[in-house]
Structures are given as C-alpha cells and as structure tokens.
DOSE-317669 format. One record per residue: x, y, z of N, C-alpha, C in turn. Coordinates in steps of 0.1 Angstrom, whole numbers, padded with zeros to 4 digits, always signed. Example, Ala and Ser with C-alpha at 12.3 -4.5 7.8 and 13.67 -1.06 7.14 Angstrom:
<marvexs>
+0132-0057+0078+0123-0045+0078+0132-0033+0078
+0128-0022+0071+0137-0011+0071+0129+0000+0079
</marvexs>
This chain:
<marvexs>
+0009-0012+0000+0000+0000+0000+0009+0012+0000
+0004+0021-0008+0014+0037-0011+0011+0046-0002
+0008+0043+0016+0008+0050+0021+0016+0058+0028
+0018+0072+0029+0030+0078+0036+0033+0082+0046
+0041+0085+0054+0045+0096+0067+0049+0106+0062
+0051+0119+0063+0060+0122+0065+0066+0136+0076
+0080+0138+0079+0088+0140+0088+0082+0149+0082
+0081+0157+0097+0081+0176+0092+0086+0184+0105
+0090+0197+0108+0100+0197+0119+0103+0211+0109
+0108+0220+0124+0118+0233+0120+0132+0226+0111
+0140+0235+0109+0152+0229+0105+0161+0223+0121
+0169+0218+0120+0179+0209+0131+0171+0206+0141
+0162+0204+0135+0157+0198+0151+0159+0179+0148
+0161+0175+0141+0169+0157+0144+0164+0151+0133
+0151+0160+0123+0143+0151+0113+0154+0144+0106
+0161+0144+0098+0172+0137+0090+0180+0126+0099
+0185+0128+0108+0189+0120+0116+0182+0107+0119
+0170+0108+0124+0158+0102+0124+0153+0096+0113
+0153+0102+0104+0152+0097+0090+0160+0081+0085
+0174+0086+0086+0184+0079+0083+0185+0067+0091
+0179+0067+0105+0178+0058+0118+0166+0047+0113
+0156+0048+0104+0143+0045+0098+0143+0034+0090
+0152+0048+0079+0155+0038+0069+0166+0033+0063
+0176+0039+0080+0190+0035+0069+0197+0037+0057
+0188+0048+0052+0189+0055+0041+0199+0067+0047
+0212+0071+0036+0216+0086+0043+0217+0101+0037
+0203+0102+0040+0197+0116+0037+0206+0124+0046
+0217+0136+0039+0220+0143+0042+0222+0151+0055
+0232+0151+0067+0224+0158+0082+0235+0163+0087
+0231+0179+0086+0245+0191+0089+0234+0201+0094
+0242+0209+0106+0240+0222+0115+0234+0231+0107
+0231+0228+0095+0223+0245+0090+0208+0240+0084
+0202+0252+0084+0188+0249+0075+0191+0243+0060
+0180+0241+0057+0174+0237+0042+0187+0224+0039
+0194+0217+0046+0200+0205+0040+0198+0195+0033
+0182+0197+0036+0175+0185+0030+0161+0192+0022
+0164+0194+0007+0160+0200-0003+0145+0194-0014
+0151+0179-0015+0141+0175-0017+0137+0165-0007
+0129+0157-0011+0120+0151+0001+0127+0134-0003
+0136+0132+0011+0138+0111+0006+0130+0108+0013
+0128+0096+0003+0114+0087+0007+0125+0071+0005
+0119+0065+0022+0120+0052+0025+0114+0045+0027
+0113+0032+0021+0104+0022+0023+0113+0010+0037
+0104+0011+0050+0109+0005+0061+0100-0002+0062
+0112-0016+0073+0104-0028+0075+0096-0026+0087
+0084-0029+0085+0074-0026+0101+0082-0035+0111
+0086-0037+0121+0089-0043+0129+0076-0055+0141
+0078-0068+0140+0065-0073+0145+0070-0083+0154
+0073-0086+0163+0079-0097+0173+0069-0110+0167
+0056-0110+0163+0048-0123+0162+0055-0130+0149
+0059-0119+0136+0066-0129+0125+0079-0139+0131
+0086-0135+0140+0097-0144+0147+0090-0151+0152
+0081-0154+0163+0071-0165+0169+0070-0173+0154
+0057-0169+0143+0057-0178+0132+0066-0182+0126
+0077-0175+0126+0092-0182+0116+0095-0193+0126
+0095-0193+0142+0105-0206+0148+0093-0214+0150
+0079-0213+0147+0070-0227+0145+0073-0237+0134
+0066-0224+0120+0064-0231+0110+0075-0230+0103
+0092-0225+0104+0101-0231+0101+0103-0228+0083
+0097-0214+0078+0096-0217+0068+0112-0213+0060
+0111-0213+0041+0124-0210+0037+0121-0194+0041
+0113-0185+0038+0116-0166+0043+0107-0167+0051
+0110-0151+0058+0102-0146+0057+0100-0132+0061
+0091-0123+0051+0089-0110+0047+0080-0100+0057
+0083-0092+0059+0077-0084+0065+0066-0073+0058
+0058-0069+0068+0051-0059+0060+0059-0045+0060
+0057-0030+0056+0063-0023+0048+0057-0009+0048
+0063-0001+0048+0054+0013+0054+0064+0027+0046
+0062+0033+0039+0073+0046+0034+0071+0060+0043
+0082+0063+0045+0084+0073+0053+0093+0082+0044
+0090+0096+0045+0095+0109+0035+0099+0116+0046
+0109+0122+0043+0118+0134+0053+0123+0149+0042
+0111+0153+0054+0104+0168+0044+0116+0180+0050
+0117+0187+0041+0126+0202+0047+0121+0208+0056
+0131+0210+0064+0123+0220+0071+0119+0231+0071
+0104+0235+0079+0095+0244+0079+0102+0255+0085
+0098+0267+0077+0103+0280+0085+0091+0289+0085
+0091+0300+0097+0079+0309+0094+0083+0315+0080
+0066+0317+0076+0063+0323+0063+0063+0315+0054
+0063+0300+0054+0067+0289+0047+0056+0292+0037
+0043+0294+0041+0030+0293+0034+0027+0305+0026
+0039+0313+0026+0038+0325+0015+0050+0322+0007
+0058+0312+0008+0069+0307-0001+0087+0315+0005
+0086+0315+0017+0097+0313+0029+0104+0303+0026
+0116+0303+0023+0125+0291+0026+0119+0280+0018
+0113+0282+0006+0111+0269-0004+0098+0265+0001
+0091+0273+0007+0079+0268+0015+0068+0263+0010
+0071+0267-0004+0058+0265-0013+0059+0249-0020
+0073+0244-0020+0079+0231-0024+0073+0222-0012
+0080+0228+0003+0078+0217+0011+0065+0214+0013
+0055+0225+0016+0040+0225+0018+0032+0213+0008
+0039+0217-0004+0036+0206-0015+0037+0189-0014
+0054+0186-0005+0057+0175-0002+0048+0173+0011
+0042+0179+0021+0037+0174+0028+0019+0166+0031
+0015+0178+0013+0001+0172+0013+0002+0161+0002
+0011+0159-0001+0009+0144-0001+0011+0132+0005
+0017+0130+0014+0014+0125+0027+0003+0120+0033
+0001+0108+0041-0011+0109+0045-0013+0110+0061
+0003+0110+0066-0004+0114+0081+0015+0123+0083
+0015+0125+0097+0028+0138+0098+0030+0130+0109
+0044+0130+0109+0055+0127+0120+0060+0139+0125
+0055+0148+0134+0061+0161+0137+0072+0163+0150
+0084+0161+0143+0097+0161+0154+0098+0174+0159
+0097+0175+0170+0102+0191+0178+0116+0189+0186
+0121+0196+0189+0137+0199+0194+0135+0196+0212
+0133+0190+0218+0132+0189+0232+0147+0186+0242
+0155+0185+0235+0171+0190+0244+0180+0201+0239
+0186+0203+0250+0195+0214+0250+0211+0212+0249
+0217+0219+0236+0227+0214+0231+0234+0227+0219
+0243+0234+0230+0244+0242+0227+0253+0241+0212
+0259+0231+0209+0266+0231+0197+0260+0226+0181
+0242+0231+0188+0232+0225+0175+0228+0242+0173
+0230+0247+0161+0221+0265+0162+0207+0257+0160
+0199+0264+0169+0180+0267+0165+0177+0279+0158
+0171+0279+0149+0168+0291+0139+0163+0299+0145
+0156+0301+0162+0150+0308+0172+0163+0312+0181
+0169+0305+0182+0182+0309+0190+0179+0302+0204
+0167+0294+0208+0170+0287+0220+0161+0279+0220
+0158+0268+0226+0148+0257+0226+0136+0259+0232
+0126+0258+0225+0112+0263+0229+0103+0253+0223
+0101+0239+0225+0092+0231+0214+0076+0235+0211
+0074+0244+0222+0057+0245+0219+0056+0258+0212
+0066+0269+0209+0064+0276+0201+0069+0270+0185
+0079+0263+0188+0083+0253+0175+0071+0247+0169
+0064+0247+0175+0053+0234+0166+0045+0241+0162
+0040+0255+0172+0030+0270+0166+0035+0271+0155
+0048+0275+0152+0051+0280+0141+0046+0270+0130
+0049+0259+0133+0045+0251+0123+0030+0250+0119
+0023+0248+0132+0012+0250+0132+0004+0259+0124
+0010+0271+0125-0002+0286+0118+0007+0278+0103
+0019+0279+0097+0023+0278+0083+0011+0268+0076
+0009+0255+0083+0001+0249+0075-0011+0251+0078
-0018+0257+0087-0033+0264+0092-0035+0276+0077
-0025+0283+0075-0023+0292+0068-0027+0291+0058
-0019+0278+0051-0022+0272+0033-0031+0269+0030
-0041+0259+0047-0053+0254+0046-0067+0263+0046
-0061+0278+0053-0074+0284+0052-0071+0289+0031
-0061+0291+0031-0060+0297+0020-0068+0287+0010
-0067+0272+0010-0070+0264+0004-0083+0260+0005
-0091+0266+0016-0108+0260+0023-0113+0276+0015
-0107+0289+0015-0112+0299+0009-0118+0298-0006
-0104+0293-0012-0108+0290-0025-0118+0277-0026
-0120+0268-0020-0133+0259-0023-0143+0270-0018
-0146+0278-0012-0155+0286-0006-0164+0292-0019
-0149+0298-0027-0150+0307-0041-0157+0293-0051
-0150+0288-0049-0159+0277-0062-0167+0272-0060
-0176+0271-0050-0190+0265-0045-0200+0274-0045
-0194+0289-0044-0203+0298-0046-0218+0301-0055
-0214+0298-0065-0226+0297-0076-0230+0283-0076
-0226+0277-0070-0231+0265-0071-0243+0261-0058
-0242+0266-0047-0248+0268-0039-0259+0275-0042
-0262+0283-0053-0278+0292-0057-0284+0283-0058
-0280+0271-0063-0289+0259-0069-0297+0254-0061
-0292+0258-0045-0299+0249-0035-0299+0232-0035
-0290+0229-0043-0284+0215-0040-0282+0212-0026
-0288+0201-0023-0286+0199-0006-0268+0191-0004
-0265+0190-0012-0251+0183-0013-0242+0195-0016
-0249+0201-0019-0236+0215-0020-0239+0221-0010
-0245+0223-0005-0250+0232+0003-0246+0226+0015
-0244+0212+0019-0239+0204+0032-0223+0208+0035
-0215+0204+0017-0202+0208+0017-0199+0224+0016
-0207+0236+0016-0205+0249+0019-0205+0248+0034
-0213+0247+0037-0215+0248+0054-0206+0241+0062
-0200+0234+0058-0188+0221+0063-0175+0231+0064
-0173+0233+0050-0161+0244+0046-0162+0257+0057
-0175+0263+0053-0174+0274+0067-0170+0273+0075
-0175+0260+0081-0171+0258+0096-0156+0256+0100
-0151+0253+0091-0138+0245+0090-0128+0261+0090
-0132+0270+0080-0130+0282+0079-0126+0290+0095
-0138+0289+0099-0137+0295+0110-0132+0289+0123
-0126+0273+0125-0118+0270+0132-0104+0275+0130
-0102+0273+0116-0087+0279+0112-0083+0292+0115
-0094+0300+0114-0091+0314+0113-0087+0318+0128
-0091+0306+0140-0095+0309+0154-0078+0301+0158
-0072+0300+0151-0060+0290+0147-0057+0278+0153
-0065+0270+0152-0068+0253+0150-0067+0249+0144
-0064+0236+0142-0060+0229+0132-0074+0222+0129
-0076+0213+0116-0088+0205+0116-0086+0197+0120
-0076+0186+0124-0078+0173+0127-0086+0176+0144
-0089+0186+0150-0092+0192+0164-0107+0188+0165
-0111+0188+0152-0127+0193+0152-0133+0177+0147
-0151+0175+0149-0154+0166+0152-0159+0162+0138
-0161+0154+0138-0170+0152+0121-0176+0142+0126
-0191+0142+0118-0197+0128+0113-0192+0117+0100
-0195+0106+0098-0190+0099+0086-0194+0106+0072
-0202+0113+0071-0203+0115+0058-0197+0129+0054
-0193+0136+0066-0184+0152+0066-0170+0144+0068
-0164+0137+0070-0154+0129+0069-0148+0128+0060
-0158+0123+0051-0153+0120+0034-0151+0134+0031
-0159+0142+0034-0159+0153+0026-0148+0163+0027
-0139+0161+0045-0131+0166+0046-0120+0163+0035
-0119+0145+0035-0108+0143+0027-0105+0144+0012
-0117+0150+0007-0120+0156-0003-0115+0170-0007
-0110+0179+0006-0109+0188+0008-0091+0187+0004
-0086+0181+0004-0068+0178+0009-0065+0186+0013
-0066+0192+0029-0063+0200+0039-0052+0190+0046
-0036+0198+0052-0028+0192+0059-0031+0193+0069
-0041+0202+0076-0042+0198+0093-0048+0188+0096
-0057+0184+0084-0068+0173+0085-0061+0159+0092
-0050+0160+0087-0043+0144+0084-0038+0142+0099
-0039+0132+0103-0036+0125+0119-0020+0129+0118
-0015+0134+0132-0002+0139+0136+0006+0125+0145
+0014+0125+0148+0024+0121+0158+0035+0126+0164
+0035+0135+0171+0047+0146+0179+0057+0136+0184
+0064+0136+0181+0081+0130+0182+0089+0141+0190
+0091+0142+0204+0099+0146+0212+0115+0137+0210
+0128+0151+0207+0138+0145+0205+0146+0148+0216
+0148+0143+0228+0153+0144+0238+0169+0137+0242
+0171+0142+0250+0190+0141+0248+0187+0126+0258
+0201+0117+0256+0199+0108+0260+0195+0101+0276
+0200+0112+0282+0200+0111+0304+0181+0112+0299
+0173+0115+0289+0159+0119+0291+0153+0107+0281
+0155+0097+0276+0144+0094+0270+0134+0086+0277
+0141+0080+0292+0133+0072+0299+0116+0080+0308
+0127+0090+0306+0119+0100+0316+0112+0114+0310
+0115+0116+0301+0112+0131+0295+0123+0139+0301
+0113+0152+0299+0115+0164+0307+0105+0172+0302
+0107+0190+0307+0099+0196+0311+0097+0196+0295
+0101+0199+0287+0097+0204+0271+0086+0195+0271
+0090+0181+0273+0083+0168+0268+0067+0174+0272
+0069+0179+0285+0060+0179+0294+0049+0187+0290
+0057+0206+0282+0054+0211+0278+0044+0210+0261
+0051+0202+0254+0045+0195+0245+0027+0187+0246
+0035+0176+0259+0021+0172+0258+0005+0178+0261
+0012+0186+0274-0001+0197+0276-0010+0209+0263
+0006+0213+0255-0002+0220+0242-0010+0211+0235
-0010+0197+0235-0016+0188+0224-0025+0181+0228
-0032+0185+0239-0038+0176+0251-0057+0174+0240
-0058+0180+0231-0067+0184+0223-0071+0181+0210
-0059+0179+0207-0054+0174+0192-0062+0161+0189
-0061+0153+0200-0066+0135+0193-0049+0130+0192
-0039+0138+0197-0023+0132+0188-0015+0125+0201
-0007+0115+0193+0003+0108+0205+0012+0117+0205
+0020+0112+0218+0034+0119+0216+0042+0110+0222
+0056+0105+0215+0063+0099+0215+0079+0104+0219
+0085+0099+0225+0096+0108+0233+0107+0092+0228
+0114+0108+0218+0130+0095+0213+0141+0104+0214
+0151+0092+0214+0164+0102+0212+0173+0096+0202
+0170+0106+0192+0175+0107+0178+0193+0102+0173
+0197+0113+0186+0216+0107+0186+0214+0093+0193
+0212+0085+0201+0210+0076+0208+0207+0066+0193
+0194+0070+0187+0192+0057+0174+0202+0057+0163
+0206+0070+0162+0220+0074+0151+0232+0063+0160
+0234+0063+0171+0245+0055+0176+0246+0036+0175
+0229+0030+0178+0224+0019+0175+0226+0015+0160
+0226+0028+0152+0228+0022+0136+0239+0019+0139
+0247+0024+0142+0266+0025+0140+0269+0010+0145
+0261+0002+0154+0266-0012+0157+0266-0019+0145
+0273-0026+0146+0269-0041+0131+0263-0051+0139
+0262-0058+0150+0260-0068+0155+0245-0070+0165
+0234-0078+0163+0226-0078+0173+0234-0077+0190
+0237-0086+0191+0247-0088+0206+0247-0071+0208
+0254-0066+0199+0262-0056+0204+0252-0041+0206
+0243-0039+0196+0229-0034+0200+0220-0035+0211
+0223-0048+0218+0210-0056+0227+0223-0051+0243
+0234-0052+0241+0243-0048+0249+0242-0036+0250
+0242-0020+0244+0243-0009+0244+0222-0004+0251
+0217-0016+0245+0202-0010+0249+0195-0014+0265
+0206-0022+0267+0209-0028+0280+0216-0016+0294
+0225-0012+0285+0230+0001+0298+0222+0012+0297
+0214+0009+0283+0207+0027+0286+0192+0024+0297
+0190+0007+0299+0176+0004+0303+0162+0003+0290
+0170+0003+0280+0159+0002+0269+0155-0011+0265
+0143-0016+0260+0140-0027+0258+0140-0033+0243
+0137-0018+0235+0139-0020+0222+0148-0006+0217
+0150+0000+0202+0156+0005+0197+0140+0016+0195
+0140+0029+0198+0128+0038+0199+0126+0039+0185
+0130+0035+0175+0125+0036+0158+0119+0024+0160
+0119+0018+0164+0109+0005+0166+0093+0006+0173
+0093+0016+0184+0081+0023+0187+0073+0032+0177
+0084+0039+0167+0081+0048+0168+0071+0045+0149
+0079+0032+0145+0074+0026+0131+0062+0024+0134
+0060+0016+0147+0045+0010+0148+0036+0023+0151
+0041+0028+0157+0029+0040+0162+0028+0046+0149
+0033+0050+0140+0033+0053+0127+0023+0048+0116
+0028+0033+0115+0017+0023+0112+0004+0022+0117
+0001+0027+0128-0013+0030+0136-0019+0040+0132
-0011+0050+0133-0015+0063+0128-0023+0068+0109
-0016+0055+0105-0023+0055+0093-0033+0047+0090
-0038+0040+0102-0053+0034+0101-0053+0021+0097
-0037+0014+0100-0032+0000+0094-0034-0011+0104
-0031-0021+0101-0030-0031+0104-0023-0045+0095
-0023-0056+0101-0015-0066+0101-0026-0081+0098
-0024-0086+0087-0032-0102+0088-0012-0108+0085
-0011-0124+0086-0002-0130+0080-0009-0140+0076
-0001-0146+0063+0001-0157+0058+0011-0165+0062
+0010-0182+0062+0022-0189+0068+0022-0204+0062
+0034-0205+0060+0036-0217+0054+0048-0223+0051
+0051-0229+0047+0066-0241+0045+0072-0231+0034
+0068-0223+0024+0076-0216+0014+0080-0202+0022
+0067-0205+0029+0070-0181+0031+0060-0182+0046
+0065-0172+0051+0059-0166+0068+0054-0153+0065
+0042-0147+0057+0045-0129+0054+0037-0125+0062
+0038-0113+0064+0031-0099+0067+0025-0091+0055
+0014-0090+0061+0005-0083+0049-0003-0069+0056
-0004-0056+0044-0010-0043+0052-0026-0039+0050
-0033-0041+0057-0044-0038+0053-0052-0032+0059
-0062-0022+0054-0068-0007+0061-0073-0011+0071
-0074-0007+0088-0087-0012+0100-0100-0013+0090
-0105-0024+0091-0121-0023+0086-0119-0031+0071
-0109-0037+0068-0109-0042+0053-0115-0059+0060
-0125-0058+0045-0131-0069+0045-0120-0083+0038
-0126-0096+0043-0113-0105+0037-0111-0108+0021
-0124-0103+0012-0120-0104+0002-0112-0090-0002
-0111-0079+0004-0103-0068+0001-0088-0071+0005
-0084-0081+0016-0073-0087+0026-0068-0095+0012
-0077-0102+0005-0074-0111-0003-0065-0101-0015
-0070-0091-0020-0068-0082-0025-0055-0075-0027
-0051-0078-0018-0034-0069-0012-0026-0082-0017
-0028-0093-0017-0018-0106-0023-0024-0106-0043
-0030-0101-0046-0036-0103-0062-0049-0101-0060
-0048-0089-0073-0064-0090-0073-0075-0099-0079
-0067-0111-0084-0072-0124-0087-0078-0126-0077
-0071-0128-0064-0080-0131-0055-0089-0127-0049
-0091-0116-0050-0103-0104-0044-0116-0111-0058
-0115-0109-0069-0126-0110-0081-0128-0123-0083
-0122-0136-0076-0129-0148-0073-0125-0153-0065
-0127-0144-0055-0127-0145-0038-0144-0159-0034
-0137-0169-0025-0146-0178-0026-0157-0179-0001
-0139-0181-0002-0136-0183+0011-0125-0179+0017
-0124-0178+0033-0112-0171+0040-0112-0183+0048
-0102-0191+0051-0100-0201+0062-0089-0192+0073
-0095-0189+0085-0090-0180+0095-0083-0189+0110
-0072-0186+0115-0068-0192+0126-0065-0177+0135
-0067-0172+0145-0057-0159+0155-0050-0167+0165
-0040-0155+0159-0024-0154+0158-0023-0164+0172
-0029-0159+0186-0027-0163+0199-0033-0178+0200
-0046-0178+0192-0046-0196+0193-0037-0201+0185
-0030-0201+0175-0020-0209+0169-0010-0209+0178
-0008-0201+0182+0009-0198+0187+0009-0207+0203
-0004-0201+0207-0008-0212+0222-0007-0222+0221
-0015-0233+0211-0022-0245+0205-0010-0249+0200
-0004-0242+0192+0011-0248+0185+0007-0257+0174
-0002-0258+0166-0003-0259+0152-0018-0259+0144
-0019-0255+0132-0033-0260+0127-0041-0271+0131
-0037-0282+0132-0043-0291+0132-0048-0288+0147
-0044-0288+0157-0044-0284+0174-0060-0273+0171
-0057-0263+0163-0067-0252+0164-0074-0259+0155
-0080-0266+0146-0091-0270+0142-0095-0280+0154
-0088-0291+0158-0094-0299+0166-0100-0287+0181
-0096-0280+0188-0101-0268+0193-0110-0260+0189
-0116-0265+0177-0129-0258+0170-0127-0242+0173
-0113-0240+0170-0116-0226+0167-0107-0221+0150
-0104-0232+0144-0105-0231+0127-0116-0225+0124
-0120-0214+0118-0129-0206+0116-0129-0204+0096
-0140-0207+0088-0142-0205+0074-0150-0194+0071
-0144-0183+0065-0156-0171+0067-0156-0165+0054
-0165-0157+0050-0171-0154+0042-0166-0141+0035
-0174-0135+0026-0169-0121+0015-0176-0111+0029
-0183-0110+0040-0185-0102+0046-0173-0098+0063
-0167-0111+0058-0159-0109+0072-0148-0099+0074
-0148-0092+0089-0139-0082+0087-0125-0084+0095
-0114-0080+0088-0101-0089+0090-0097-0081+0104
-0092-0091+0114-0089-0085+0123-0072-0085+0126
-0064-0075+0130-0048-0071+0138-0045-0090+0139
-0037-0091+0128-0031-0107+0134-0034-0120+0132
-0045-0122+0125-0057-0128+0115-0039-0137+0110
-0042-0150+0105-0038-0160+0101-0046-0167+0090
-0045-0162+0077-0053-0164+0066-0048-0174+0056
-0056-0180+0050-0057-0187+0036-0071-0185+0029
-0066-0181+0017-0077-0173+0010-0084-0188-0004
-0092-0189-0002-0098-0200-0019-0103-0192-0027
-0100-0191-0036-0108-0184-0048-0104-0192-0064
-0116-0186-0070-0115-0192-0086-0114-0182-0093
-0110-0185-0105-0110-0170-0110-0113-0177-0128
</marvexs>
C-alpha cells in the first residue's frame, strides 16, 4: 500500500537524523537549514515480534515483513506558506502524505544553532502549526470561491459541503488545526475531499537528549499539555541515541548498548508501529513451509479486500477465507491443534479482517 509519513520539523531539530535511523537510508544531516532539499522517501520494515514467533514454528524458507514509506520533508520555517525558505515546495511535499511525524527539538545542546536561537518546542510546533493552518485556510477559501454559484442551486449536497467548509473556515481562522474538530462519517469523506494538511492525523516525536528518553523532561512535558486536544500521540525519542544503535553491526552488540541505557527496544521501533497506527493499518499474515509474510491492510478491510493486497485475482474470485488468530495458533502450537479446538474458523466475503488474523484465502477465477 502507497501509504505515507512524512517528517516535518523546524530545520535541526533531528528530522534527517531520524530519517536515516528509519530507513537507513543517508539523507543528508548538517548544522544548517534547508539541508534537505528534496523530500527522501524510505520504504521501512514494520517491525513485529509475532513474524519471529511464526518463523520458529512453521520453520519456513523466508520470511517478509510488511512495509510502510516514510519521507523526510525540509524544514519548515515561518512564512513557509507565503513561499519562505522553499515553502511553497515543502508544503507541496507534505500534502501528499497521508499522516505527519512532527519532530520538535526537546534537548539542550548548545553546539546545535535553533533558527530561534534557544529551545522552545511548543512555540516550534506554533510555528509550524499557523504555516500549515495558513495554506489550509488559504486552500478552504478558495473551495468557498468555487461552490459559490453553485450553492444558488440549493443542492442539498452543495449546500452540506458549503457549510462544512465554513465551519472548518472558521476553526482555522481561530488557529486550530482541523484534525481538532469533530466530524460525522459522511463530513469525513468530505473533509478528505478537501486535501487540507491539518486534517491528516499527527504524531509529535519529542527528540530528547539521552540522560531523558526514559523520563522526558519539562519540554516533553510542555508539548504534551499543548496537544492535550489534538486527538495526537506523543512519542519521546532520542534521535543521537538511534543514530548510535545504527553504527553497531552486531545484534549482541545493539542488545548490549540497549541494555545500559535500560531500553527494551531501539525507539524507531516504537516509533514505526505507532506510525503504522497512525495511518489506520494493520497486520493479517500468511504462513507456510515456502514463506511466513506480513501483509497491510486498512482497519475495517473486508477478507475479500485482505485477499486483495496478495492479487487481485484473489479479491474478483474470492470464494472463502479459512482464519486461525495469531494467539490460538501460537498457544495451541499448530493447525491441526486449532481445528481440533474448533476454533479453525471458514468465513465469508463479509468478514472483517482483524490485527493478526492467520489467513488462507480459496478463490476461482
């Protein structure tokens, strides 16, 4: 699935660093603004502890993970939304996107310049905040302008999406973001119809120095209370700390360094899945003696749409879904165990696939 993140962040505040920690990829990362010009885009492995459970059952020859792309956007500066610092480029890279990783600067380090001159994350994120508030009212105006004559008509469908836009108008103008505001399902669609970037679900990424990832600090602190409104997580990493974890070659030697800091995993590994959440995903696998895979598919996808994501053969003569979850297999310790357990389950074109689902799909085509 072509779904995206992407990084968005003042300039030096860790996005590229972070980036490169992701995807291993090495996007460019020096002490000044604008370093990172165009937008790299990584395709990263989700991280899932259950595919190693099914790899040391079913013992297969691979196995594949599922897969998520992440883009590391320039950084935003004020005025970005009147075309500041390339602003009119990045603004561009960010509404294509479908959700935002918003890194703010939450340690103090005086051999990093802040384009503010000292660390402030909740005015860091304002700033960011009005630039894309800015483009969006600019952007909700002009649908305002084009529905205008269209609205004489008294179309009750124009006339739902005028009044929607107003309203949305006048959150922005009060400087809120839309993802703040409430919708029904069918103003939903219509938001997304609108391609507004405040619309799109956030994730605040606090980059904290290393004595703080266990614990925060006040920034952290400070952060979460401004967002307390939003609907948004906030996630507290330390960007030099994951930049140092690449630099191992060795598990051992990774699991040894994560060991003295007290960490359990590597915080790009929190930070992938929460990412993956954020975009409204989820996880079925397939398993077998050739392959163990991970597969992506929307919360709410039906199993002939799940079928779908392996060939669309299989979705257009989609017949049956034979379903085992993840926790009875892995308990029970094999197929055969979970059918005799009558919880082998055969289900239908209306079944809805759930986090972890163990599928085999029949279809004719």
């Amino acid at each position: 699935m072509a779904l995206k993140c992407g990084i968005v962040g003042l300039p030096n505040v860790g996005k590229s660093t972070l980036f490169n920690c992701l995807s291993n990829a090495k996007a460019q990362s020096a002490n000044f603004p604008f370093c990172t010009i165009e937008p790299n885009v990584g395709t990263i492995s989700v991280p899932d502890p259950r595919l190693e459970k099914l790899e040391s059952m079913v013992k297969p020859e691979r196995v594949i993970p599922t897969t998520m792309e992440i883009v590391d956007i320039a950084g935003l500066v004020k005025g970005a939304s009147k075309g500041e610092g390339l602003g009119n480029q990045f603004l561009a890279n960010i509404r294509e996107t479908d959700a935002i990783l918003h890194v703010v600067r939450c340690f103090e380090d005086g051999n990093i310049v802040h384009v503010d001159g000292n660390v402030n994350p909740v005015r860091d994120k304002e700033v960011i905040d009005i630039e894309l508030q800015l483009k969006d009212l600019e952007s909700i105006e002009k649908k305002i302008q084009s529905l205008a004559r269209q609205v004489k008509s008294g179309d009750k469908d124009i006339v739902k999406e005028n009044d929607l836009a107003m309203r949305i108008k006048g959150v922005l103008e009060q400087g809120k973001s839309v993802r703040s505001m409430d919708f029904e399902d069918k103003e939903a669609e219509m938001v997304k119809r609108f391609h507004l970037i405040t619309s799109k679900p956030v994730l605040y990424v606090c980059n904290v120095g290393e004595s703080e990832v266990l614990t925060g600090n006040q920034h952290v602190e400070a952060i979460r209370n401004a967002v307390k409104d939003e609907h948004a997580e906030v996630l507290v990493i330390g960007a030099k700390i994951e930049a140092d974890i690449m630099e191992l070659e060795t598990y051992d030697e990774r699991q040894l360094f994560l060991d003295e800091l007290s960490l359990e995993e590597p915080g790009v590994n929190r930070l992938i899945r929460s990412a993956y959440a954020l975009l409204n995903l989820q996880t079925y696998f397939t398993a077998g003696v050739k392959e163990v895979r991970a597969w992506t598919v929307p919360i709410g996808a039906t199993a002939p749409q799940a079928a779908g994501v392996i060939h669309t053969d299989f979705e257009k003569g989609f017949i049956r879904a034979e379903v085992m979850k993840y926790n009875d297999f892995t308990t029970l310790g094999s197929e055969a165990a979970v059918k005799e357990a009558g919880k082998f389950k055969v289900e239908g074109r209306e079944y809805v696939v759930e986090d972890g689902d163990i599928m085999h799909f029949r279809f004719n085509v």
